[in-house]
C-alpha positions in Angstrom: -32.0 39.2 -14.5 -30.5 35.7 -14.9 -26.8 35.9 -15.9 -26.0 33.4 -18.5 -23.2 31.0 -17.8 -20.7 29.9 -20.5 -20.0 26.3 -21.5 -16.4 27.5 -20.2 -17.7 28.1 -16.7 -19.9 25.1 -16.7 -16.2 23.5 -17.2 -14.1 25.3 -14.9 -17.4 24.7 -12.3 -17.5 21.0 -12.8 -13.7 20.7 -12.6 -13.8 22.7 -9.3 -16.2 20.1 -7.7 -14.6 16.6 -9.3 -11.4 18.2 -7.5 -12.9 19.0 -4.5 -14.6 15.4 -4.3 -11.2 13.9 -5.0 -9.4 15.7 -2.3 -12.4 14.6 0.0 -12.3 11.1 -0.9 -8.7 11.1 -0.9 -8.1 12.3 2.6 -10.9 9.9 3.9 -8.7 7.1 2.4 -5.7 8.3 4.1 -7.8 9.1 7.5 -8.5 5.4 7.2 -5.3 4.2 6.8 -4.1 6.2 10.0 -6.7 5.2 12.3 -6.2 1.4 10.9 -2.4 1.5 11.6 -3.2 1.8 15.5 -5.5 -1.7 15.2 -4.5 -5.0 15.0 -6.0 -4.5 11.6 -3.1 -2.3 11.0 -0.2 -4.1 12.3 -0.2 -7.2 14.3 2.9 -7.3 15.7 5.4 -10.9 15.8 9.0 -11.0 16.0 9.9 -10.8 12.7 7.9 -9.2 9.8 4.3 -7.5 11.6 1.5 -8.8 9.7 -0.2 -6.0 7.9 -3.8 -5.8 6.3 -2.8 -1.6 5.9 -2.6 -2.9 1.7 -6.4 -3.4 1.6 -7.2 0.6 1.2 -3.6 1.6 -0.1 -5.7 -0.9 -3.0 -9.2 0.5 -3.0 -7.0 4.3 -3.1 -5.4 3.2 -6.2 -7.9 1.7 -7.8 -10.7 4.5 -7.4 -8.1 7.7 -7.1 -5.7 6.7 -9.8 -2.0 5.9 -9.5 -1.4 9.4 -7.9 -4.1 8.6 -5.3 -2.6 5.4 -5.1 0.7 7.0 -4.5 -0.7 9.4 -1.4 -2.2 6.5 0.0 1.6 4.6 -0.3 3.1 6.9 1.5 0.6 7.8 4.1 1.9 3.5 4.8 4.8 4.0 4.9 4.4 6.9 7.3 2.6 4.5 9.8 5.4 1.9 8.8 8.1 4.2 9.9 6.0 5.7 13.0 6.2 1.4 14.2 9.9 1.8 14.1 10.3 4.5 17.4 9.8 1.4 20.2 6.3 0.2 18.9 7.2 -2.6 16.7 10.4 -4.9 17.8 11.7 -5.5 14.2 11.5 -1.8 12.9 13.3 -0.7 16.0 16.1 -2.8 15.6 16.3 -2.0 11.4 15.8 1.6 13.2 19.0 1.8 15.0 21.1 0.0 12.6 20.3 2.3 9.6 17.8 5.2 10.2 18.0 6.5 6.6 18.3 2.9 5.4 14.9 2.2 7.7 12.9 5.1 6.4 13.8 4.3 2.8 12.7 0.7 3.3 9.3 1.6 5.0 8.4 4.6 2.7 9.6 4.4 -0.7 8.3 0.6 -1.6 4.9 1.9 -0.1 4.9 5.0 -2.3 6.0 2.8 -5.3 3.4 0.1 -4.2 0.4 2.7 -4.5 1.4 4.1 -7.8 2.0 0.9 -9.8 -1.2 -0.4 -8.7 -3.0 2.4 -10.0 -0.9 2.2 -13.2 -2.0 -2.2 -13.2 -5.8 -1.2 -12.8 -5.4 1.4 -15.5 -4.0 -1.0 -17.8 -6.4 -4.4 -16.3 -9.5 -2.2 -16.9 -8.4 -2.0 -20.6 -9.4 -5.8 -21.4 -11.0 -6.7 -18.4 -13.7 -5.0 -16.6 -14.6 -6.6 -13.0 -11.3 -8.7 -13.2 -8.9 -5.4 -13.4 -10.4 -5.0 -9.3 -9.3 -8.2 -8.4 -6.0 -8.1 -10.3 -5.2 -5.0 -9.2 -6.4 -6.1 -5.4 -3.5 -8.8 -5.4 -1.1 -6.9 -7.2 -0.8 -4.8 -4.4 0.5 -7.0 -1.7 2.4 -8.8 -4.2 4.1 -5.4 -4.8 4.2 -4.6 -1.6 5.8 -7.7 -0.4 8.6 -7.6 -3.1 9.1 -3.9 -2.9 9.7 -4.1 0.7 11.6 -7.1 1.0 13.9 -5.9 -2.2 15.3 -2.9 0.1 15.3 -4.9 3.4 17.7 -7.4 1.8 19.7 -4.6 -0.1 20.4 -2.4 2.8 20.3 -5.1 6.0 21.0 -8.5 4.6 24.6 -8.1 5.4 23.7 -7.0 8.8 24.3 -9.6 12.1 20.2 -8.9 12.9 18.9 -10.1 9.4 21.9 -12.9 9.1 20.4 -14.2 12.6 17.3 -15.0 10.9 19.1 -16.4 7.9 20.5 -18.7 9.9 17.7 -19.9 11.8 16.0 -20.5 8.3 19.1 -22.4 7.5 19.9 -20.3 4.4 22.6 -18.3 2.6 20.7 -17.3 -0.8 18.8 -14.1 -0.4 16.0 -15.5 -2.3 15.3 -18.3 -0.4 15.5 -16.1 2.9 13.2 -13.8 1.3 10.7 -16.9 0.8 11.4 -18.4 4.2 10.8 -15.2 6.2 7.8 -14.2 4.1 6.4 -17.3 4.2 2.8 -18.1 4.5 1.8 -14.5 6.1 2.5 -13.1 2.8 -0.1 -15.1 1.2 -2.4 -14.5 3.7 -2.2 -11.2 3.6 -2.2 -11.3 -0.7 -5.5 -13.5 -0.1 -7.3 -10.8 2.4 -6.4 -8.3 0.2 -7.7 -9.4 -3.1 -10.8 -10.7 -1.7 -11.4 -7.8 0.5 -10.4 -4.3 -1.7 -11.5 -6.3 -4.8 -14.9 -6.8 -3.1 -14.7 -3.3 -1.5 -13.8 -0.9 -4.7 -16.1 -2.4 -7.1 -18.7 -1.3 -4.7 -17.5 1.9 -4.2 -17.1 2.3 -7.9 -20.8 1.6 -8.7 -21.5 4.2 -6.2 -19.6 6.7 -7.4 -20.6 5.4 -10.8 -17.0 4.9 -12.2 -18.0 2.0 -13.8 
């Protein structure tokens, strides 16, 4: 005899496998972010800042998984970010043996922060704006990322002799204007791959998974 199932179970059933595709989806984003970070895709190293194209599905995680998704995905960076610190990437080692609280801070908690307000931006984007909220919130993110980032580099090591080195090959004494100067045209590359690339990427992905 066929037992008859309760609109509560139907419920508790559905809720069980929209959790259990989130989680899935979830950790593929952060699989993804892992295996990029050991590509040039993930870090191409200079002698400064590494160039960093690791935003693009910190961006598509946010925007499809919500600010919390968006928040995992931040930190699973910022892991990666901290992991180029022990001897892989010049400038994190030297930030690294300065200050090695200082140095996780900086690589994790912008990242974390980064992922989360992104989320938060689509949210409020998707609100007057439907296929525009993916593109805002695409170049949001290494905006965000870029500011967060640099915010806590100056704070903690603008003082320091490394950072003041740069400074004064820039020729510069305002943090601002070192902030722009070291940036410099690899941030806007990198706002420019991003935007085009997640925005591109998780309006697709939404249409598949219909969440549009």
């Amino acid at each position: 005899m066929r037992r008859f199932i309760s609109r509560k179970e139907k419920k508790m059933r559905n809720n069980n496998t929209t959790g259990t595709l989130y989680m899935v989806e979830l950790a593929l984003m952060v699989a993804i972010i892992f295996i990029m970070a050991f590509t040039p895709l993930g870090y191409f190293q200079t002698l400064g800042l590494s160039i960093t194209f690791l935003t693009v599905p910190v961006a598509v995680g946010a925007i499809l998984l919500g600010p919390k998704g968006g928040a995992v995905c931040g930190l699973a960076f910022g892991i990666t970010s901290l992991m180029q610190c022990f001897g892989i990437g010049f400038f994190g080692t030297m930030l690294f043996s300065i200050n090695p609280a200082a140095t996780a801070f900086t690589c994790i908690v912008p990242r974390v922060l980064e992922g989360w307000l992104c989320g938060l931006i689509f949210r409020a984007a998707r609100k007057v704006m439907k296929n525009g909220a993916y593109l805002t919130a695409s170049l949001a993110c290494p905006v965000l990322n870029t500011v967060l980032y640099m915010t806590s580099l100056v704070v903690f090591f603008y003082q320091t002799d490394y950072i003041q080195g740069f400074a004064q090959t820039f020729g510069t004494t305002n943090p601002f204007l070192f902030v722009v100067a070291f940036v410099g045209v690899q941030g806007l590359i990198e706002a420019a791959v991003c935007c085009v690339i997640a925005g591109a990427v998780s309006r697709t992905l939404a249409v598949a998974l219909k969440q549009v």
